[in-house]
Backbone as a chain_set.jsonl record, in Angstrom:
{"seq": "XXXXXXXXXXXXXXXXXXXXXXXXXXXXXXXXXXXXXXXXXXXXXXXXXXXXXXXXXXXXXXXXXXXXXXXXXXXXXXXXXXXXXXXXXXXXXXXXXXXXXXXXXXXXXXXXXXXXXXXXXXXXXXXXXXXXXXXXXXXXXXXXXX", "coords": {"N": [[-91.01, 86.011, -58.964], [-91.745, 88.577, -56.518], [-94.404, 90.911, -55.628], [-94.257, 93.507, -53.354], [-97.258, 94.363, -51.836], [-97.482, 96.087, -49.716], [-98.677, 94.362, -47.005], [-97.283, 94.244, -44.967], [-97.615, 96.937, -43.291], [-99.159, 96.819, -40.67], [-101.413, 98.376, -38.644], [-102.852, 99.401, -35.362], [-106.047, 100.225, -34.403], [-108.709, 103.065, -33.964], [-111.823, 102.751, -31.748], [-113.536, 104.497, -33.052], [-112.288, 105.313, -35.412], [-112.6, 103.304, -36.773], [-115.541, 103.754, -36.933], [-115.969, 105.991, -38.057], [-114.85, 105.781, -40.447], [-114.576, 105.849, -44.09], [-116.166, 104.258, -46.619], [-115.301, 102.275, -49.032], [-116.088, 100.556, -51.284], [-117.117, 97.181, -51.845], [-116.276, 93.785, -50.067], [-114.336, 91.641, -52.037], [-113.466, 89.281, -51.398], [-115.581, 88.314, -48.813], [-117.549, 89.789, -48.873], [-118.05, 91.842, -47.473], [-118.138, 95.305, -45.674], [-115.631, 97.32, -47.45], [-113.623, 99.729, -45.79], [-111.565, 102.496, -45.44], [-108.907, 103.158, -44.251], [-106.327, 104.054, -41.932], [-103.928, 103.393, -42.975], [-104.295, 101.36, -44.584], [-106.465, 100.648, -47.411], [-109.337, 98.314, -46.036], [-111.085, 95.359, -45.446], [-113.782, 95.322, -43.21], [-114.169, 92.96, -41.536], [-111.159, 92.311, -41.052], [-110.219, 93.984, -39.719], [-110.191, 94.133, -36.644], [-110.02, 92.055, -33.612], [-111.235, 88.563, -34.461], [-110.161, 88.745, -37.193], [-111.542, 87.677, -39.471], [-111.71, 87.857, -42.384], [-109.259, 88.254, -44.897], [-108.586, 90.724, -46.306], [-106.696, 92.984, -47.713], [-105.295, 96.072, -48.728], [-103.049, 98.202, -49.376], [-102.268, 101.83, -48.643], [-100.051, 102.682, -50.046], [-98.252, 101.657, -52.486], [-95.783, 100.215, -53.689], [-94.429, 102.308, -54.019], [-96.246, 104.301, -54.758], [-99.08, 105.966, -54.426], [-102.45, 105.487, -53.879], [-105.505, 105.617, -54.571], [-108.514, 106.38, -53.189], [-110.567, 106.551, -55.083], [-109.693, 104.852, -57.009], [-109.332, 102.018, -55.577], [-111.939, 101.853, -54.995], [-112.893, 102.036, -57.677], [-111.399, 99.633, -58.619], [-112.472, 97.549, -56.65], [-115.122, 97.321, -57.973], [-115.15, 96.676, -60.879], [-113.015, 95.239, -60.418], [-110.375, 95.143, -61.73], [-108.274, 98.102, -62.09], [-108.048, 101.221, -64.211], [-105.081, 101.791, -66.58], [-101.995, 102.255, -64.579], [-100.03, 104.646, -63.431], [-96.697, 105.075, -62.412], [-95.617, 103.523, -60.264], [-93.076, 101.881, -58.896], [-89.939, 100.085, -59.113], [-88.817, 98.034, -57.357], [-86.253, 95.864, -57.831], [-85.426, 97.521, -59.864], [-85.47, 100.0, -59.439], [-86.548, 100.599, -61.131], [-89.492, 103.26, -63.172], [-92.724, 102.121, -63.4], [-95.708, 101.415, -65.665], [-99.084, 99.668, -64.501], [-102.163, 97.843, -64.291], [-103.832, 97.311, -61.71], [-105.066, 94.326, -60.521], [-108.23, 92.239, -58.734], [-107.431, 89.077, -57.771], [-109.143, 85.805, -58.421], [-108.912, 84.482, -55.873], [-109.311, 87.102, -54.445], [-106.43, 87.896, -53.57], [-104.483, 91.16, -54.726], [-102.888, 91.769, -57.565], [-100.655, 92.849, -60.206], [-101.105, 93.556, -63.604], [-99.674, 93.75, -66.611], [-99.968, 95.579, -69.388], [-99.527, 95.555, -72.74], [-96.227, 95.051, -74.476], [-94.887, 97.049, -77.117], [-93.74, 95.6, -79.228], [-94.555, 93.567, -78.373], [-97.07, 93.366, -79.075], [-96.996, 94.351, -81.726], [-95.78, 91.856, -82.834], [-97.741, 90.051, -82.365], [-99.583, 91.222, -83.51], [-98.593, 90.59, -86.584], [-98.691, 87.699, -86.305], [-101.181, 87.428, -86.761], [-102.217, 87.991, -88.975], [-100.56, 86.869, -90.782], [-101.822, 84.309, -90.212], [-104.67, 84.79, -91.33], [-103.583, 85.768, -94.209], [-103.01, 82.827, -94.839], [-103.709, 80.365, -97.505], [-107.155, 78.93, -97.505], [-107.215, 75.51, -97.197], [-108.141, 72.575, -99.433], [-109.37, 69.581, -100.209], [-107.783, 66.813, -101.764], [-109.348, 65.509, -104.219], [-111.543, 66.628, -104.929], [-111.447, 69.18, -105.172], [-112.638, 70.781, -103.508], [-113.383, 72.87, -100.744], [-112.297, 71.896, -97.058], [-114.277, 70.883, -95.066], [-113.131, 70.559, -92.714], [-112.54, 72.953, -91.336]], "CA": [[-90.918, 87.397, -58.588], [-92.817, 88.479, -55.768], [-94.858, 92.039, -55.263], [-94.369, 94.038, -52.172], [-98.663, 95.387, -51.663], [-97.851, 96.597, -47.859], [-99.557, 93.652, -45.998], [-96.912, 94.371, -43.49], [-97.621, 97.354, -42.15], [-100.874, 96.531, -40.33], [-101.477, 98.949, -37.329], [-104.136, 99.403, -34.473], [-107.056, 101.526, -35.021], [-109.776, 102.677, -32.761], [-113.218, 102.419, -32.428], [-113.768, 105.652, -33.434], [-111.804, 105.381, -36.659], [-113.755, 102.348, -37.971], [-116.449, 104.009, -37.196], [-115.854, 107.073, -38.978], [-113.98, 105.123, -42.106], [-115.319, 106.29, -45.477], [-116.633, 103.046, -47.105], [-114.829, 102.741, -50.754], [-116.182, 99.406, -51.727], [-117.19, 95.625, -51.349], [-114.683, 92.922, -50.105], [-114.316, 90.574, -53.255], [-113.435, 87.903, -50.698], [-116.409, 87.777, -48.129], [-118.53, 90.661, -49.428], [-118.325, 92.994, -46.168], [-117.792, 96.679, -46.688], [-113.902, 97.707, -47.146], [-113.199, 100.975, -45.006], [-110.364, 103.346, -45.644], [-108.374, 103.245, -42.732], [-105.161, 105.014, -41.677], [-102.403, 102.591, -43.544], [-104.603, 100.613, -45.728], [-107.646, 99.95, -47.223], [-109.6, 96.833, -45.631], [-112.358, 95.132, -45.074], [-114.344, 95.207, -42.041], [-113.476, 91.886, -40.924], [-110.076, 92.413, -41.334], [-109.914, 95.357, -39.175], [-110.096, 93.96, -35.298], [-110.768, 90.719, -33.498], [-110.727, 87.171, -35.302], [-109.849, 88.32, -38.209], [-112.31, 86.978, -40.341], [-111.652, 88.086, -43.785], [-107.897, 88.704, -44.84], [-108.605, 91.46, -47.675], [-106.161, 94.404, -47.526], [-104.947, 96.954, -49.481], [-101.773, 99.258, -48.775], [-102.217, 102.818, -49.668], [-99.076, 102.85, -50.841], [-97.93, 100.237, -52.932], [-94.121, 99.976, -54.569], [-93.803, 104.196, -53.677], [-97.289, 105.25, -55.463], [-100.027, 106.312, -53.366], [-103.291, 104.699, -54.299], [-106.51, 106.687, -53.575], [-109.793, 105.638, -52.806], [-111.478, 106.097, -56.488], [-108.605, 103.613, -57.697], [-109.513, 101.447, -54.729], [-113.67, 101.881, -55.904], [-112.889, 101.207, -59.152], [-110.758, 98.181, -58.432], [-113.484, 96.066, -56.076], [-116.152, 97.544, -58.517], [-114.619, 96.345, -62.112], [-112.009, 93.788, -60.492], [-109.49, 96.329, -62.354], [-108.409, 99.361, -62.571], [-107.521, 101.962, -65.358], [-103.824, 101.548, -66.142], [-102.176, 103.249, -63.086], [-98.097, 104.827, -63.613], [-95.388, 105.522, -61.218], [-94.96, 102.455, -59.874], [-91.322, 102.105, -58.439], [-89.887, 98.72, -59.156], [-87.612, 98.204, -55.713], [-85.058, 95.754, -58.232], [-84.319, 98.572, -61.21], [-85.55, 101.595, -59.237], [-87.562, 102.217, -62.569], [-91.115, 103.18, -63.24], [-93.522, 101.218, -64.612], [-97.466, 101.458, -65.418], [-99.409, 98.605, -64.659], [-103.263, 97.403, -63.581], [-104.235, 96.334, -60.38], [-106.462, 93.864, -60.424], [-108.198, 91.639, -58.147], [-107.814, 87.718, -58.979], [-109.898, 85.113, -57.925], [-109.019, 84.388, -54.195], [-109.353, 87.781, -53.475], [-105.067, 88.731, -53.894], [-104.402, 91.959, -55.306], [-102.135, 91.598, -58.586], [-100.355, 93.409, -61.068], [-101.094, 93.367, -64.798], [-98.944, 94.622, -67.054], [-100.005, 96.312, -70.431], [-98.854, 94.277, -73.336], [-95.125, 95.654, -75.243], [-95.236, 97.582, -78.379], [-93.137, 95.001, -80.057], [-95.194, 91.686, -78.441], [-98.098, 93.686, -79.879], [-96.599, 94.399, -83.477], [-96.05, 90.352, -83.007], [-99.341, 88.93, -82.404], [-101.016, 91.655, -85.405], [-98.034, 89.669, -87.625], [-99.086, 86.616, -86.359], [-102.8, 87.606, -86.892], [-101.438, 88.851, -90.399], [-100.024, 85.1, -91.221], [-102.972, 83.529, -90.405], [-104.903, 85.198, -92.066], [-102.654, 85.36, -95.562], [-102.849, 81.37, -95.245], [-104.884, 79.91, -97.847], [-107.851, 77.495, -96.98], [-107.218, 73.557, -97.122], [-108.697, 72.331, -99.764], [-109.247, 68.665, -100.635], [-106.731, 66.659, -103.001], [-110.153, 64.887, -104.967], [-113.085, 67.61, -105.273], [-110.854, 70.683, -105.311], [-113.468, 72.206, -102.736], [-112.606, 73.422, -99.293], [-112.505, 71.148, -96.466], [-115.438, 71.159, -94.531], [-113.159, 70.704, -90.647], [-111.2, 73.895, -90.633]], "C": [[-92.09, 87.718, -57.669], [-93.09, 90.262, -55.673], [-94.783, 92.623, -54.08], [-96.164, 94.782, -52.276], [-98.678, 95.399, -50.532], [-98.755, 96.026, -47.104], [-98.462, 93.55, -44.76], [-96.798, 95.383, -42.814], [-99.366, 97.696, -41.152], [-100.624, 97.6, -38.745], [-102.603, 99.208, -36.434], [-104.377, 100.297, -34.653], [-107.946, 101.679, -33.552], [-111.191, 102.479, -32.992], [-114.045, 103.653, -33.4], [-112.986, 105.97, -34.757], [-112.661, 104.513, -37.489], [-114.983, 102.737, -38.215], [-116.97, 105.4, -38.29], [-115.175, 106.925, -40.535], [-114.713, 105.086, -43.369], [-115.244, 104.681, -45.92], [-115.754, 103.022, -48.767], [-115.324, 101.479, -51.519], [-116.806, 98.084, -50.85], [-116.45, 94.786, -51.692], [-115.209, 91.742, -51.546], [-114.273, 89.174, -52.276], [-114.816, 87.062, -49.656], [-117.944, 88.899, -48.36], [-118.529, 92.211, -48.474], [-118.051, 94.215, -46.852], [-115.964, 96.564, -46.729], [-114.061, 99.129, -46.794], [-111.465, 101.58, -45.687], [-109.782, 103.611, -43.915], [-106.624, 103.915, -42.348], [-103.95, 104.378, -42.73], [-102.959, 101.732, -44.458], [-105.937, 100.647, -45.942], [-108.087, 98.304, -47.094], [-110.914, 96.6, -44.942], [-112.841, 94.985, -43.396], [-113.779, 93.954, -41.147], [-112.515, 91.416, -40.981], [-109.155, 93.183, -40.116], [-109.53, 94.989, -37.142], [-110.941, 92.221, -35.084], [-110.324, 89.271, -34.22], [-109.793, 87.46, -36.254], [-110.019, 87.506, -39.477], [-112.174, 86.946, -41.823], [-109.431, 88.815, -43.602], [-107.517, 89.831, -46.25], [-108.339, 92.604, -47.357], [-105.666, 94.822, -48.365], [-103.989, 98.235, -49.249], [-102.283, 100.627, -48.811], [-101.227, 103.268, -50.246], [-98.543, 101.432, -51.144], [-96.572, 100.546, -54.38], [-93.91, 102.214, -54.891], [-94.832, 105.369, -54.256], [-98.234, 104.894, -54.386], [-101.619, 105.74, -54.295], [-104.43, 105.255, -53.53], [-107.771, 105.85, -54.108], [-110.578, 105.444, -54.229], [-110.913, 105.238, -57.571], [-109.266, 102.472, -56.762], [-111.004, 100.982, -55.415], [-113.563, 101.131, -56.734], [-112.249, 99.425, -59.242], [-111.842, 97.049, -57.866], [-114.863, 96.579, -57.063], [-115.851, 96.293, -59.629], [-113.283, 94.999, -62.142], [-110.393, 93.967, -61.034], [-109.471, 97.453, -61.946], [-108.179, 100.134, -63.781], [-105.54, 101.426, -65.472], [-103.09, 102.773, -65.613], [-100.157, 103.885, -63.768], [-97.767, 105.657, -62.209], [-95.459, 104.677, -60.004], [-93.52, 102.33, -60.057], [-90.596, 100.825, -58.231], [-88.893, 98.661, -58.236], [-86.515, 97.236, -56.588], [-84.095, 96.539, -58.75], [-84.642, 99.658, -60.592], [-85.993, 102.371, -60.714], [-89.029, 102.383, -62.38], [-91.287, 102.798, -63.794], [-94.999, 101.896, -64.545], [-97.435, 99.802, -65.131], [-100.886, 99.135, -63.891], [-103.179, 96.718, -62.955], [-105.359, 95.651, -60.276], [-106.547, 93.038, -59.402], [-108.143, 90.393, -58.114], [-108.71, 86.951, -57.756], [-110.075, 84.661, -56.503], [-108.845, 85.56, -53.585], [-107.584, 89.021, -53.35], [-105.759, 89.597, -54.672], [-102.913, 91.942, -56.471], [-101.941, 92.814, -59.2], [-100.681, 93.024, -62.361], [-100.991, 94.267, -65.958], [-99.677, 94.747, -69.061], [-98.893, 95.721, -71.602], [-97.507, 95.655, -74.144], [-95.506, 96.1, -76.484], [-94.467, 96.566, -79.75], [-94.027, 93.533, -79.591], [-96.531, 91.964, -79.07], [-98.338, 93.855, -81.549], [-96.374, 92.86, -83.068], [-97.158, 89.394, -82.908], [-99.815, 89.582, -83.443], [-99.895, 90.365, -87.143], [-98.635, 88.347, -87.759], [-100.593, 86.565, -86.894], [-102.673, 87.628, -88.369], [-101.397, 87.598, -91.196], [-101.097, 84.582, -90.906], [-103.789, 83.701, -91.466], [-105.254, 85.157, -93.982], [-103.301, 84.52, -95.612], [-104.143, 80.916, -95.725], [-105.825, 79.327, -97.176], [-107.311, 76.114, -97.382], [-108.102, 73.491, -98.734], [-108.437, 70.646, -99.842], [-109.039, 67.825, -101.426], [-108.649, 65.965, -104.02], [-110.767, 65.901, -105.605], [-112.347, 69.054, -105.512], [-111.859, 71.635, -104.073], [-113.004, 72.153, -101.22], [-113.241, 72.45, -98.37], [-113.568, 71.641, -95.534], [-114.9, 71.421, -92.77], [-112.434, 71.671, -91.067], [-112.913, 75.447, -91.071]], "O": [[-93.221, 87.286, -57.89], [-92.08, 90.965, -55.646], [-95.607, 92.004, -53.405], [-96.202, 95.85, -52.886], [-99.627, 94.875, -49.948], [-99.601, 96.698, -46.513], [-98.702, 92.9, -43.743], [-96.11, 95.323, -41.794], [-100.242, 98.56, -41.147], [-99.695, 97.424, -37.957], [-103.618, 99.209, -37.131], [-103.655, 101.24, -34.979], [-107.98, 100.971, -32.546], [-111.716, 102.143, -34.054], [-114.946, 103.528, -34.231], [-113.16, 107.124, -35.147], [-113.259, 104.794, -38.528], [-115.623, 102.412, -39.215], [-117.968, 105.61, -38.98], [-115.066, 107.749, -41.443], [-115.489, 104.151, -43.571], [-114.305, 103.974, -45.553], [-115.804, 104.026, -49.479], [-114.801, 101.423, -52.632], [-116.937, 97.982, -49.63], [-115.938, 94.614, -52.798], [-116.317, 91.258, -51.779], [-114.992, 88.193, -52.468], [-115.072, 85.858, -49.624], [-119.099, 88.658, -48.008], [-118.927, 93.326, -48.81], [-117.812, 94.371, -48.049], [-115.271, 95.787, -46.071], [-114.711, 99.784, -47.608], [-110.56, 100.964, -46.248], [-110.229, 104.096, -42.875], [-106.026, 104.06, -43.414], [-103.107, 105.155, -43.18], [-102.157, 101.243, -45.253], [-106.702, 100.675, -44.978], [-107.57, 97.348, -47.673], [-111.583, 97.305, -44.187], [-112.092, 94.513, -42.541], [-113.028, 94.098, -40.182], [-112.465, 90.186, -40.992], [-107.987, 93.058, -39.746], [-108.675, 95.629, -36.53], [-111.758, 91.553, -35.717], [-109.149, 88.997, -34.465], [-108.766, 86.793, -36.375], [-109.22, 86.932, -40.217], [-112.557, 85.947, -42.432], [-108.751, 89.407, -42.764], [-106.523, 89.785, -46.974], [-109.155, 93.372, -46.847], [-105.372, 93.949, -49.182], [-104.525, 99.285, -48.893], [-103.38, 100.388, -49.317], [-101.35, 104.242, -50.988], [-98.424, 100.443, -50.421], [-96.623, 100.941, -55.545], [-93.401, 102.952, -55.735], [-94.674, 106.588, -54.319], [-98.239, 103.898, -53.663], [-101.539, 105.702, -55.523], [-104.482, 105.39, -52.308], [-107.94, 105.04, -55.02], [-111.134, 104.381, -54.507], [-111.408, 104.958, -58.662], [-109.971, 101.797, -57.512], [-111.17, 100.016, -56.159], [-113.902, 99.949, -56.806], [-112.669, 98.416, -59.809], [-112.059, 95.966, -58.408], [-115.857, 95.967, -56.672], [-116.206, 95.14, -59.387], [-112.812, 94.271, -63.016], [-109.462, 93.188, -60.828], [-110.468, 97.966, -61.439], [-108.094, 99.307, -64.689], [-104.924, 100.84, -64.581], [-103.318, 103.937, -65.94], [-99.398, 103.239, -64.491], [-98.308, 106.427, -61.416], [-95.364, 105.137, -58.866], [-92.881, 102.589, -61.076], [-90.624, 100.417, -57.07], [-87.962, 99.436, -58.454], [-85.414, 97.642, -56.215], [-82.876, 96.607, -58.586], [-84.107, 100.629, -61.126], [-85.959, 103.494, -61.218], [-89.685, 101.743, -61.558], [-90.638, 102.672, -64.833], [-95.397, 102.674, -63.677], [-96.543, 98.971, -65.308], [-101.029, 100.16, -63.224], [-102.662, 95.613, -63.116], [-106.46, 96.133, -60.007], [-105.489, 92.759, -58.839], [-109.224, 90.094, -58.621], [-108.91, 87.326, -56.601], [-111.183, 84.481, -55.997], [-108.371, 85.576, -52.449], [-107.499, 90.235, -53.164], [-106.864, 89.449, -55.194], [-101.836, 92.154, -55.912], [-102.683, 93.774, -58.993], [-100.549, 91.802, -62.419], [-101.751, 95.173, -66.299], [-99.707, 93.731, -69.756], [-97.702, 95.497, -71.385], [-97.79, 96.841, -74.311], [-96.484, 95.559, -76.999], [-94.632, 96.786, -80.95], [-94.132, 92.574, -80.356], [-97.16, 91.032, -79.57], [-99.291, 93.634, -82.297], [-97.558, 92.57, -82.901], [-97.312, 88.245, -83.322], [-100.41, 88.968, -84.328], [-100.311, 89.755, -88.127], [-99.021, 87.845, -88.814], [-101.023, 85.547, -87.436], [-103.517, 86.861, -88.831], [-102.14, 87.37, -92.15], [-101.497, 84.198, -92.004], [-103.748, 82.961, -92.449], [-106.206, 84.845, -94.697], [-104.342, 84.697, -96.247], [-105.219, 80.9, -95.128], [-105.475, 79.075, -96.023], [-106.906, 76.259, -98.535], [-108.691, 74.519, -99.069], [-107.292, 70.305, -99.543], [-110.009, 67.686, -102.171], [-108.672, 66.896, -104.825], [-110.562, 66.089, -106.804], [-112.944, 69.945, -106.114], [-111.778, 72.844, -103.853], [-112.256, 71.291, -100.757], [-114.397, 72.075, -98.563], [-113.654, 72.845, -95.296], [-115.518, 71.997, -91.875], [-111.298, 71.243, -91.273], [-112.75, 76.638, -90.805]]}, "num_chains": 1, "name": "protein.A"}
């Protein structure tokens, strides 16, 4: 399953926009600042030229708008809070989810665990738990590897 995060609509800026581009952060990928810029946030070296750094950020992403102290928080914490009204383009439903950043820098989804896979791990936690210790068939006393 793949995420639409609007790395295609990239558009030309001027100099006078980058230069005036509220700062919201540092790139996770090369460190530079990230700017707020008309269609996405992105890092400086992202913005014109080589193309040195490839770290962007939509401001809209699956039909929710995504504002700069989400943005902050995200290259601050690597996360954000968990975000809702996300617009899933298969079911046309909403979802919540956290955006986080992973290790090369992508921007991911991560979804908030089910109320039923959550009542299943406290069971499982539950059953552990319960289960006696080991003991050892000779001495009757508890095994020393567990």
């Amino acid at each position: 399953m793949q995420f639409d995060f609007g790395e295609a609509e990239k558009t030309e800026v001027t100099d006078e926009e980058i230069e005036g581009a509220p700062v919201v952060g540092v790139c996770p990928c090369c460190g530079a600042r990230v700017l707020e810029m008309p269609a996405a946030y992105q890092c400086e070296k992202n913005i014109r030229g080589e193309k040195k750094c490839s770290f962007r950020i939509s401001k809209t992403i699956l039909s929710r708008d995504i504002t700069p102290e989400e943005v902050t928080e995200l290259l601050a914490n690597k996360r954000t809070q968990l975000l809702s009204g996300f617009i899933s383009k298969k079911s046309k439903r909403a979802f919540k989810a956290f955006l986080v950043v992973r290790s090369n820098g992508s921007i991911a989804f991560e979804f908030q665990p089910s109320k039923r896979d959550a009542e299943a791990g406290a069971e499982a936690e539950e059953a552990v738990e319960a289960k006696p210790a080991k003991t050892t068939r000779r001495s009757g006393k508890k095994d020393a590897s567990e």
